[in-house]
C-alpha positions as CSV (number, residue, x, y, z in Angstrom):
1,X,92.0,61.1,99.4
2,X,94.5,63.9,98.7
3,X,93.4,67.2,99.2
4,X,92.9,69.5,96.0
5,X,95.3,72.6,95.9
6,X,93.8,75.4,94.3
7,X,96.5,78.1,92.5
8,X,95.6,82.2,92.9
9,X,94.2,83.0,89.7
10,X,94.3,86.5,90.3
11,X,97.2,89.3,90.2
12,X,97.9,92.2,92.4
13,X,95.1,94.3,91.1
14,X,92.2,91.9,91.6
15,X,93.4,91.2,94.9
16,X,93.4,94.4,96.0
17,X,90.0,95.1,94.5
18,X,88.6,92.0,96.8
19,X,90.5,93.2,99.6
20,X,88.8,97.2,99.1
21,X,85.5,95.2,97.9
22,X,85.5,93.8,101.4
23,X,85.5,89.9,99.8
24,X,87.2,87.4,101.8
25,X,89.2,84.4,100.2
26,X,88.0,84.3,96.7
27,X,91.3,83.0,95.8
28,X,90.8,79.8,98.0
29,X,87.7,78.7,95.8
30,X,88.2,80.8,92.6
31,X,90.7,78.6,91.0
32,X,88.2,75.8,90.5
33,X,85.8,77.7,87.7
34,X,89.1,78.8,85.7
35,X,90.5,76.5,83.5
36,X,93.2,76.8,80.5
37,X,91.1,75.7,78.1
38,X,87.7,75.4,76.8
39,X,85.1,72.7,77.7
40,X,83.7,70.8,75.4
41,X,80.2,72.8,76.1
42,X,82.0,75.8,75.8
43,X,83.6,75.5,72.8
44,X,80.1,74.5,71.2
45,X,79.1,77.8,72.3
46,X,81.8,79.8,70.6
47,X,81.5,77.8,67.5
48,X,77.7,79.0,67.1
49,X,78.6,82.6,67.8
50,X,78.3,85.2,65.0
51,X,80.4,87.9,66.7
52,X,83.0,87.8,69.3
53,X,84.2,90.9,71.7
54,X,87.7,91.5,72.2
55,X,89.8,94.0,74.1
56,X,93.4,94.6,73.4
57,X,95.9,97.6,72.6
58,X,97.1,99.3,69.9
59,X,100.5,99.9,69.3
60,X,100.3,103.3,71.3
61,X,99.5,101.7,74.7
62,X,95.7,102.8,74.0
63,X,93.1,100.2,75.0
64,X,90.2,99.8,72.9
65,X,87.9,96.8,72.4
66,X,85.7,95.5,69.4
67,X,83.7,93.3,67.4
68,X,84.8,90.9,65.0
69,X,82.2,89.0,63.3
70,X,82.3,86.5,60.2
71,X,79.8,84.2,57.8
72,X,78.3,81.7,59.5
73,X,80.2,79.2,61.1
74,X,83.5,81.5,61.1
75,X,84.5,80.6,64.4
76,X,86.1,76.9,64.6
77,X,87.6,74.9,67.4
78,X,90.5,72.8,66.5
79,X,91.2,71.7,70.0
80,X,90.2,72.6,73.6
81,X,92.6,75.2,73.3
82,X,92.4,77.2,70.6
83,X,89.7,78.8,68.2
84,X,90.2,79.4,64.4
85,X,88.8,82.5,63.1
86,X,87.4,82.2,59.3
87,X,87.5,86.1,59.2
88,X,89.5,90.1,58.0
89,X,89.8,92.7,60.0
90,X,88.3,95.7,58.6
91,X,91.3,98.3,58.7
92,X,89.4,101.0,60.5
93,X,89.4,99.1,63.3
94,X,91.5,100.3,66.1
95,X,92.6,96.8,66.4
96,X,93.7,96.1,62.9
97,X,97.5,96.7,63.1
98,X,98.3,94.5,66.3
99,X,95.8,91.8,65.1
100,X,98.3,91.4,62.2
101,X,101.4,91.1,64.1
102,X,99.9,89.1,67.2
103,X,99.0,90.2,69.9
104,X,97.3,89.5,73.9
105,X,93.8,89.2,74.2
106,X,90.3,89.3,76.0
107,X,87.6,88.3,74.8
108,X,84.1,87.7,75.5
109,X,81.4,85.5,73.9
110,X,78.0,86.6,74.1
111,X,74.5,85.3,72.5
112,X,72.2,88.4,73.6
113,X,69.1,86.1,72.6
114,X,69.6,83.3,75.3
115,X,71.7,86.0,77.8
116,X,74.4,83.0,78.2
117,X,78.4,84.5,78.0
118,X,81.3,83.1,78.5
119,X,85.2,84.9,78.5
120,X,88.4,84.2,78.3
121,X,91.8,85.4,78.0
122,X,94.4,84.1,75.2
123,X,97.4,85.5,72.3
124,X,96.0,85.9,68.8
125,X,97.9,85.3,65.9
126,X,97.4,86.0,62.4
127,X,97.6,83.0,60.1
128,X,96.4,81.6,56.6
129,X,92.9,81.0,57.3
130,X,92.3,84.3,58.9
131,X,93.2,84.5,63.0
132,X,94.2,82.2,66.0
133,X,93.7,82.6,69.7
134,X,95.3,80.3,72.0
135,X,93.7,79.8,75.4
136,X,95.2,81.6,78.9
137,X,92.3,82.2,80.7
138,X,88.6,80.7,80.8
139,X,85.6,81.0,82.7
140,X,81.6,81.3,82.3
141,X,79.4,84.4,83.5
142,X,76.0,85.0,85.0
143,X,73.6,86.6,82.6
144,X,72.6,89.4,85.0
145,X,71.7,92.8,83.2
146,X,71.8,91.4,79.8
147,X,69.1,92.7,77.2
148,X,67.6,89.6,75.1
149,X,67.8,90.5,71.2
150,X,67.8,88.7,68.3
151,X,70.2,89.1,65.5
152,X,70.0,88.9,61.4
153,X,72.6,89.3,58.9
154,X,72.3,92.0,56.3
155,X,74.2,91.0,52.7
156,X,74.9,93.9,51.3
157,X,76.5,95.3,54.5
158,X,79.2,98.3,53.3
159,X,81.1,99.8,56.1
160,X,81.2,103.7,55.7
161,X,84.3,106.2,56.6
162,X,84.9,106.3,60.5
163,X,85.0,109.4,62.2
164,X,88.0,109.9,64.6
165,X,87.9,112.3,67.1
166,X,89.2,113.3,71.0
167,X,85.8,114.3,72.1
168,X,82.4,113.4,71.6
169,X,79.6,114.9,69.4
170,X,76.4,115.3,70.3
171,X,75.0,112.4,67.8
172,X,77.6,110.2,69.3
173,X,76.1,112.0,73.2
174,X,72.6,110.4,72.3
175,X,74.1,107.6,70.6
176,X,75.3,106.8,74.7
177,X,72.7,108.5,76.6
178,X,70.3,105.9,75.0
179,X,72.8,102.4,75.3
180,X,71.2,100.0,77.4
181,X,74.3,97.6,76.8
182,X,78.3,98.2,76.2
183,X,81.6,96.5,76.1
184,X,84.2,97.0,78.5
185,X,88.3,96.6,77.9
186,X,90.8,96.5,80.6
187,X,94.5,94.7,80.7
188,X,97.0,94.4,83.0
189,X,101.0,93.3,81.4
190,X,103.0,94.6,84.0
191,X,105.0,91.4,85.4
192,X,104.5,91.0,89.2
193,X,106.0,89.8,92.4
194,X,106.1,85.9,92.3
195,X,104.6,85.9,88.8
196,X,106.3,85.3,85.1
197,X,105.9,87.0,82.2
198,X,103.2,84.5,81.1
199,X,101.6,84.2,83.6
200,X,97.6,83.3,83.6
201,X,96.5,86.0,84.8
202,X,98.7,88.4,82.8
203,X,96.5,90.1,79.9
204,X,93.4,91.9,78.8
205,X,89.8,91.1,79.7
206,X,86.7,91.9,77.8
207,X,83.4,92.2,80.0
208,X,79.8,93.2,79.8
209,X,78.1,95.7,81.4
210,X,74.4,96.5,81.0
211,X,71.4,98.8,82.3
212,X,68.3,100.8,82.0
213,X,68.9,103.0,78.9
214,X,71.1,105.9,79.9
215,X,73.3,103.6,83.1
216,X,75.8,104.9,81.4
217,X,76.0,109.3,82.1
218,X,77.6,111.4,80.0
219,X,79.2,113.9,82.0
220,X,81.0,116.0,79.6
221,X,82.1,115.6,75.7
222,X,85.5,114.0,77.9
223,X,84.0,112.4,80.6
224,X,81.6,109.8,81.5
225,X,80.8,107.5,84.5
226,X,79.2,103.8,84.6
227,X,77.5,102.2,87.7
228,X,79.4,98.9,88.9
229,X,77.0,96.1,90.8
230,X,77.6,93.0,92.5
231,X,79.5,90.4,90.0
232,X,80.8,87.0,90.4
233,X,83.7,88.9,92.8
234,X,86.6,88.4,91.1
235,X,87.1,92.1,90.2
236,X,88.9,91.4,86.8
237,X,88.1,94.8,85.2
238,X,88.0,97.0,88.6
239,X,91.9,95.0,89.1
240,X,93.0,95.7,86.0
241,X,92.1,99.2,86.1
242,X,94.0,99.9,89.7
243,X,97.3,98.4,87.9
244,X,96.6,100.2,84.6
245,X,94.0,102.8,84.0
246,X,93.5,102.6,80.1
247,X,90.5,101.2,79.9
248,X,88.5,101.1,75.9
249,X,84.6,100.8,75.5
250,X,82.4,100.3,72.7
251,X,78.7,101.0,72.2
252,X,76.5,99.6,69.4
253,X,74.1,100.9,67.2
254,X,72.0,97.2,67.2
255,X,69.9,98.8,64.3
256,X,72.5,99.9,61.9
257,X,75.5,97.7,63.0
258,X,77.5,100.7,63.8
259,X,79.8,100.9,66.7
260,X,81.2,103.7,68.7
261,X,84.8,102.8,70.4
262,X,86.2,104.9,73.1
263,X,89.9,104.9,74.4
264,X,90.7,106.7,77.5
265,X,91.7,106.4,81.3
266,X,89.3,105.0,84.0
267,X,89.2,106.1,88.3
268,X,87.3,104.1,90.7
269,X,84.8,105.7,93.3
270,X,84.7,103.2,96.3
271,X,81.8,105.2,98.1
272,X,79.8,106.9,95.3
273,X,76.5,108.7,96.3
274,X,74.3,105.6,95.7
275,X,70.7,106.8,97.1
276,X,68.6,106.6,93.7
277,X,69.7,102.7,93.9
278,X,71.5,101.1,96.2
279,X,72.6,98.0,94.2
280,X,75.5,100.6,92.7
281,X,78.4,99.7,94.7
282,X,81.0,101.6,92.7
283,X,81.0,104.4,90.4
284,X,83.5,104.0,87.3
285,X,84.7,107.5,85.6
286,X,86.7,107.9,82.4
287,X,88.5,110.9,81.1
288,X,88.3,110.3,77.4
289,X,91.3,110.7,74.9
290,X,90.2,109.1,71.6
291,X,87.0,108.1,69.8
292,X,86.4,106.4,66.5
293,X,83.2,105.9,65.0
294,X,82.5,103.8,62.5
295,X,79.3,103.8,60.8
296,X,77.9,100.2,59.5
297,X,80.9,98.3,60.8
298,X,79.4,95.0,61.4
299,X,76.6,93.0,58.7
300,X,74.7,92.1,62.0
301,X,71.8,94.0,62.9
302,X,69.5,93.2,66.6
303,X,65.8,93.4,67.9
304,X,65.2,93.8,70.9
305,X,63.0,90.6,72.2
306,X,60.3,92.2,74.4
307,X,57.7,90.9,72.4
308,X,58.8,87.2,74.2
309,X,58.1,88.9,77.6
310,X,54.5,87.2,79.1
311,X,52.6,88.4,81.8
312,X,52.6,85.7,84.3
313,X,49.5,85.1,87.2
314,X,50.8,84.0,90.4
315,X,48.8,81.8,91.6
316,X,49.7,80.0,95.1
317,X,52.8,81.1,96.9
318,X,53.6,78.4,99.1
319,X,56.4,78.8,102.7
320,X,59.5,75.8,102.1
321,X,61.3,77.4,104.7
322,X,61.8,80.5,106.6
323,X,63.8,82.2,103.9
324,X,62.3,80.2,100.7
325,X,59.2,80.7,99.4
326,X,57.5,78.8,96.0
327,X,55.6,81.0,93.7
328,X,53.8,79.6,91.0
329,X,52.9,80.9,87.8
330,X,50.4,80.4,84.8
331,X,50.2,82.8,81.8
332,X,47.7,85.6,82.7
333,X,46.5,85.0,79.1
334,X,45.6,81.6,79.6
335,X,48.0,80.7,76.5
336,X,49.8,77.8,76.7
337,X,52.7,77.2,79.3
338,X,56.0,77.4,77.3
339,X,57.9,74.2,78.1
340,X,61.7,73.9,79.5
341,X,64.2,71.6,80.2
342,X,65.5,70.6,83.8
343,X,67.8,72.4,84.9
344,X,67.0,75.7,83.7
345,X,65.9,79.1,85.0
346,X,63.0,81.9,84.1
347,X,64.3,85.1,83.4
348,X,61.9,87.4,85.1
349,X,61.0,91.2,85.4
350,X,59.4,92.9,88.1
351,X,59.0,96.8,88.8
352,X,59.8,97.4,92.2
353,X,58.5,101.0,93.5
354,X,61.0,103.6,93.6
355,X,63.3,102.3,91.6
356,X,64.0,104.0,88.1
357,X,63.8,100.8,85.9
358,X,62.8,97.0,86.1
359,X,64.9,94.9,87.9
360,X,65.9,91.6,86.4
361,X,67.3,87.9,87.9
362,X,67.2,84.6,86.7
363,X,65.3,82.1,89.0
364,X,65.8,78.0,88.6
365,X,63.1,75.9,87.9
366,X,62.2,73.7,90.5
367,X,59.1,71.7,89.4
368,X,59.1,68.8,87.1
369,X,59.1,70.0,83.3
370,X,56.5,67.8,82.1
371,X,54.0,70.0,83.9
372,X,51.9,71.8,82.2
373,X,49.8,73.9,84.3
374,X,52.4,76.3,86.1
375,X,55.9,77.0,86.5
376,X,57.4,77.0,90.1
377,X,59.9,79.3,91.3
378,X,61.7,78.9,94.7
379,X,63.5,81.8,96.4
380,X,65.7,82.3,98.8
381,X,65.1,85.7,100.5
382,X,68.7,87.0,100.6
383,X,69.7,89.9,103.6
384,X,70.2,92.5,101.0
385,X,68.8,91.3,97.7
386,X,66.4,93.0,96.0
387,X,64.2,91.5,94.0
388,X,64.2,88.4,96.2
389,X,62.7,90.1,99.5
390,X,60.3,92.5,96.9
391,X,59.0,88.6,95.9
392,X,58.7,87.6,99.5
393,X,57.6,90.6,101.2
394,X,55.4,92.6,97.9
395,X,54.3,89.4,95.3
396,X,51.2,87.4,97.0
397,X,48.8,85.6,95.0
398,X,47.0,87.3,92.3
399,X,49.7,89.5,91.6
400,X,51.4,90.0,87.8
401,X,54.7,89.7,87.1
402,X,56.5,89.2,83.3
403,X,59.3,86.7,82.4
404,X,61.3,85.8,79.0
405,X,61.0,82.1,78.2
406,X,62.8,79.9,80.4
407,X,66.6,79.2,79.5
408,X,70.1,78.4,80.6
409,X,72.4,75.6,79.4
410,X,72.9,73.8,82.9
411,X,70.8,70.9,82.4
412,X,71.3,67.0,81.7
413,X,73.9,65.2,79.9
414,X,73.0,62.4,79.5
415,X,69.7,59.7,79.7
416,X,71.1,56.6,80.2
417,X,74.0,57.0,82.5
418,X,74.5,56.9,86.2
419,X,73.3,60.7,87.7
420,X,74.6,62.3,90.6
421,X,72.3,65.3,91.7
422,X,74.3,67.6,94.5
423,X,73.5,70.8,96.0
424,X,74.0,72.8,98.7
425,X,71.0,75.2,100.2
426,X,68.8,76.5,97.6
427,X,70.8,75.0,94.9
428,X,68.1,72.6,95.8
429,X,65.9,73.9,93.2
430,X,67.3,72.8,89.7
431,X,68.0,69.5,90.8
432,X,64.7,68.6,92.3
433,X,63.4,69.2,88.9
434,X,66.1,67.3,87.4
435,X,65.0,64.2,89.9
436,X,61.7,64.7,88.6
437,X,62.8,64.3,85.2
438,X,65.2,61.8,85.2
439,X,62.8,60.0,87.5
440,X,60.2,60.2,84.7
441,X,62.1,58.5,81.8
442,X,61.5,55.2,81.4
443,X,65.5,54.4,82.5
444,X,66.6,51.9,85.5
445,X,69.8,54.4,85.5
446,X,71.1,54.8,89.0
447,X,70.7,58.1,90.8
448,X,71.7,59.6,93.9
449,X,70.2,62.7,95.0
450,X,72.6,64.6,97.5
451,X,71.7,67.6,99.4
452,X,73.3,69.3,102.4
453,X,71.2,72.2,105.0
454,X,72.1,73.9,108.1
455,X,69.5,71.6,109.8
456,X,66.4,70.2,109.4
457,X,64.5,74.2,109.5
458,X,66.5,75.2,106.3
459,X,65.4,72.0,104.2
460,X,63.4,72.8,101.3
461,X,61.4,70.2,99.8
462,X,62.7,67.0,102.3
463,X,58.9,65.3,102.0
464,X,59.1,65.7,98.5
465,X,61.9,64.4,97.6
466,X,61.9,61.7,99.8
467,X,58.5,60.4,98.4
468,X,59.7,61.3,95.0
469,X,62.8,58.7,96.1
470,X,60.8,55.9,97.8
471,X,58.8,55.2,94.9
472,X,61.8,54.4,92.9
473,X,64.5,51.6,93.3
474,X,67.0,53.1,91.7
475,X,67.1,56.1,93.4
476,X,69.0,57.2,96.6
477,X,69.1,59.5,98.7
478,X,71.8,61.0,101.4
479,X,71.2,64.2,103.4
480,X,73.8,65.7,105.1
481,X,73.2,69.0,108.3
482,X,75.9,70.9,109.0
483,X,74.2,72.2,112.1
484,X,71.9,69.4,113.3
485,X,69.6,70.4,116.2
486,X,67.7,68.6,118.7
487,X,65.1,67.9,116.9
488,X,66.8,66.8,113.9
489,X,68.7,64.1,116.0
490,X,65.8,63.0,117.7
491,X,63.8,62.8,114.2
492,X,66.6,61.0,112.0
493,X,66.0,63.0,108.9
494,X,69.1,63.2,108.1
495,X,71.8,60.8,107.4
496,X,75.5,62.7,108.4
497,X,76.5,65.6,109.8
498,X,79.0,67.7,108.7
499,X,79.1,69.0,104.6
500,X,79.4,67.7,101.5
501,X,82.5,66.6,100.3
502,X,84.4,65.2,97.1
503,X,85.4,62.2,99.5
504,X,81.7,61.2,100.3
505,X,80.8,61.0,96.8
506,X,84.1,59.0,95.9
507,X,82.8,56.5,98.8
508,X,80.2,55.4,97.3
509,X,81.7,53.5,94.3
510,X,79.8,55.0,91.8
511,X,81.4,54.1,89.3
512,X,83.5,56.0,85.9
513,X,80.3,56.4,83.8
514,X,78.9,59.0,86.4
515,X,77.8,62.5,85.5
516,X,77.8,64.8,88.2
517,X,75.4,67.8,88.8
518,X,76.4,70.8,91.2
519,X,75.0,73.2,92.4
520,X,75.5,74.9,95.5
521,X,78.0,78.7,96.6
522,X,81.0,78.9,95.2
523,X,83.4,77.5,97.0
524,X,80.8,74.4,98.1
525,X,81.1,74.1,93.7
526,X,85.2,74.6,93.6
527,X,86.1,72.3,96.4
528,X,83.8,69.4,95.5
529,X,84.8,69.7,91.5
530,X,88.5,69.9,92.5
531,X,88.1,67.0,95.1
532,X,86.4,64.6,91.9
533,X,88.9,65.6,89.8
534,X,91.7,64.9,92.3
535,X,90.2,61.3,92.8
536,X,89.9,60.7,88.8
537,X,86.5,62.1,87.8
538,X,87.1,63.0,84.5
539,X,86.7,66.8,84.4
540,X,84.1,66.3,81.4
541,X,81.9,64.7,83.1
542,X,81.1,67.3,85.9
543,X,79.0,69.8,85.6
544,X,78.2,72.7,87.9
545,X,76.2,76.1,88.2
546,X,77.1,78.3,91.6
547,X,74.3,80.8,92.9
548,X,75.2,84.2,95.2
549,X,73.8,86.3,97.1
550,X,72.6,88.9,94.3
551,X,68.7,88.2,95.3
């Protein structure tokens, strides 16, 4: 099999971020999770959206970004590579004038209830039926520090004057100190070394940040600054901003639909003073030079979704390995165990002492969803993650803990066709619940559960799975150490030794009707997706979710 090529996605500013970041090779994996165009699971998601976010510049070099949103069903897909918008621009907008002369692009797509995103980078256009945007640029997000709300429409929505100004007032001062969620816009045009004038990574970004109420500080009526944590490490806004420092946020009023955009000019602080938390990595700092607020902008109003927050009993915690442990949990309520799908993950929130705020992460699944007494999560105690060593070395049995209900996207195609469950590591967890499922449904589909470890010490869940396997005919199994030991060799417990790859899969003739499930780092992900794809997997039909070591 030929070996899949991966093209740098990124331009001089993102490389040098990784390179200051202290990141290693991101390009050499990166390339696999950025596409051109939109999946078909994707462009579903866009298409239920009632708001987008997009970032741009006016026709003075400012950056700003915004929110467009529409009636119901305003946002269409014609192909994989385009959206149709079925909506105006307001003219207050600091948007309006390039949007009707065309203009580049980022954009994010956000659904604050589920905490699922996804951005991309494209050219919009006006045309009859209201807007274009033609793809550049597309990849998914993790739904760290998003705040769950719910949204309504209000009718009678009338937009007010908006309020320009170069500094800001002290309703718009409170109006930031109490944010616990913003928009960020960033863009980079200049034309580069070994790069053309269109090329991919060429353009604006739009990007999420979120917090405790008041992450973001206001300095001055001219300044502020904004923590930056540990992303997916491809440093498209920190990149931008070292080729061009205009940088445009916007704040929300989620009550009254009013938003607050900022233009201005952004530095970076490599080594901030980070002692009150240590997940800050960076600090960013912007020098304001113009603000517009505009009062009832959108028809959309948000609540916040606390009230879905349960208080959870852990009940067993139970040692897979020497750096995953299994907590379960039952509703400290004794209410009814909300029920999930396989595949997905239980947004959690634990206060860790001496830390300001809660700390949130997203934990997989890993037990079979037709249970209904507990929920299992399995975590991976990472060097320098947070939450993950407070769980392993703070939570013990009888402790409280709250979650949102479980959610996530990353879960099975398909009933009836041939599955192919691979992970890497702890990317164990999903998949063992979707064996459990797809093992449950009265199918004789094939399946092939995959799964590479260091050695036989870092296997998580071996004995169940391989009962879970041996009770079914038309399920296999293939383990694969990278680092066998002794005892691994003298036990047989595994079946190769090396890692994972696209070529192994392709050698076992399983056929065009496949749907492949990933799940695994990164560049595990990248290279096994690139390798299928290379051997005539139908891109479609390959589905993956990537874990780091945030913890």
């Amino acid at each position: 099999m030929a070996k899949a090529t991966i093209e740098n996605p990124f331009h001089d500013g993102e490389i040098e971020a990784q390179t200051r970041a202290g990141v290693k090779d991101v390009a050499e994996w990166a390339g696999g999770f950025i596409r051109n165009y939109l999946p078909e699971q994707h462009r579903n998601f866009h298409t239920g959206l009632p708001f987008l976010v997009i970032a741009s510049a006016d026709n003075e070099g400012r950056t700003w970004v915004t929110l467009i949103d529409g009636e119901d069903g305003f946002i269409q897909s014609p192909n994989k590579y385009a959206l149709l918008l079925d909506t105006q621009i307001d003219e207050q907008d600091p948007l309006h004038a390039v949007f009707q002369t065309g203009v580049d692009i980022g954009v994010i797509g956000i659904e604050l209830a589920s905490r699922r995103r996804n951005r991309f980078s494209g050219h919009l256009q006006q045309v009859d039926e209201g807007y274009t945007i033609n793809m550049r640029q597309t990849f998914g997000n993790c739904p760290q520090h998003i705040h769950e709300r719910a949204w309504t429409r209000v009718a009678d929505n009338s937009p007010a004057q908006a309020v320009n100004s170069s500094a800001l007032s002290q309703s718009q001062i409170s109006m930031i100190e109490q944010a616990d969620t913003m928009f960020i816009g960033s863009g980079n045009m200049r034309s580069q070394q070994q790069k053309t004038e269109d090329s991919p990574s060429r353009g604006y970004d739009a990007s999420h940040r979120g917090g405790a109420a008041g992450f973001v500080k206001v300095i001055s009526a001219k300044q502020l600054q904004f923590p930056d944590y540990a992303g997916n490490n491809f440093f498209n806004t920190i990149g931008n901003l070292l080729l061009d420092p205009h940088i445009g946020l916007v704040f929300i009023d989620f009550e009254t639909g009013s938003l607050l955009h900022i233009s201005g000019r952004a530095t970076i602080d490599w080594k901030p003073d980070n002692s009150d938390d240590p997940n800050i990595l960076r600090m960013i700092n912007v020098d304001i030079d113009q603000l517009i607020e505009r009062p009832n902008a959108l028809s959309l109003r948000w609540t916040k979704q606390d009230y879905l927050l349960q208080r959870y009993l852990i009940t067993r915690r139970e040692k897979e390995t020497d750096a995953i442990t299994s907590f379960y949990l039952t509703p400290a309520d004794d209410s009814e165990l909300i029920g999930f799908e396989a595949g997905q993950h239980l947004p959690i929130e634990v206060q860790i002492p001496g830390q300001v705020s809660v700390s949130k992460r997203s934990y997989s699944l890993s037990n079979a969803p037709y249970e209904k007494d507990s929920y299992r999560l399995s975590i991976k105690c990472e060097d320098k993650g947070l939450v993950s060593n407070f769980f392993h070395d703070s939570i013990n049995e009888g402790a409280i803990i709250q979650a949102s209900n479980p959610s996530g996207d990353f879960i099975m195609p398909c009933s009836q066709c041939p599955l192919v469950l691979v992970s890497a590591g702890v990317g164990i967890t999903p998949m063992l619940s979707m064996l459990y499922a797809a093992l449950s449904a009265a199918s004789s589909r094939p399946i092939w559960f995959i799964h590479g470890a260091k050695n036989g010490a870092e296997h998580a869940f071996r004995q169940e799975v391989k009962t879970l396997i041996s009770h079914h005919p038309n399920a296999q199994m293939l383990i694969f150490y990278s680092q066998p030991n002794d005892m691994d060799r003298a036990a047989i417990d595994y079946d190769r030794e090396g890692r994972i790859t696209a070529k192994d899969l392709s050698e076992l003739n399983i056929g065009s009707g496949a749907h492949y499930m990933l799940c695994g780092p990164a560049k595990f992900l990248a290279d096994i997706k690139l390798g299928l794809e290379a051997s005539g997997v139908a891109a479609d039909t390959i589905h993956f979710e990537s874990f780091g070591p945030v913890g």
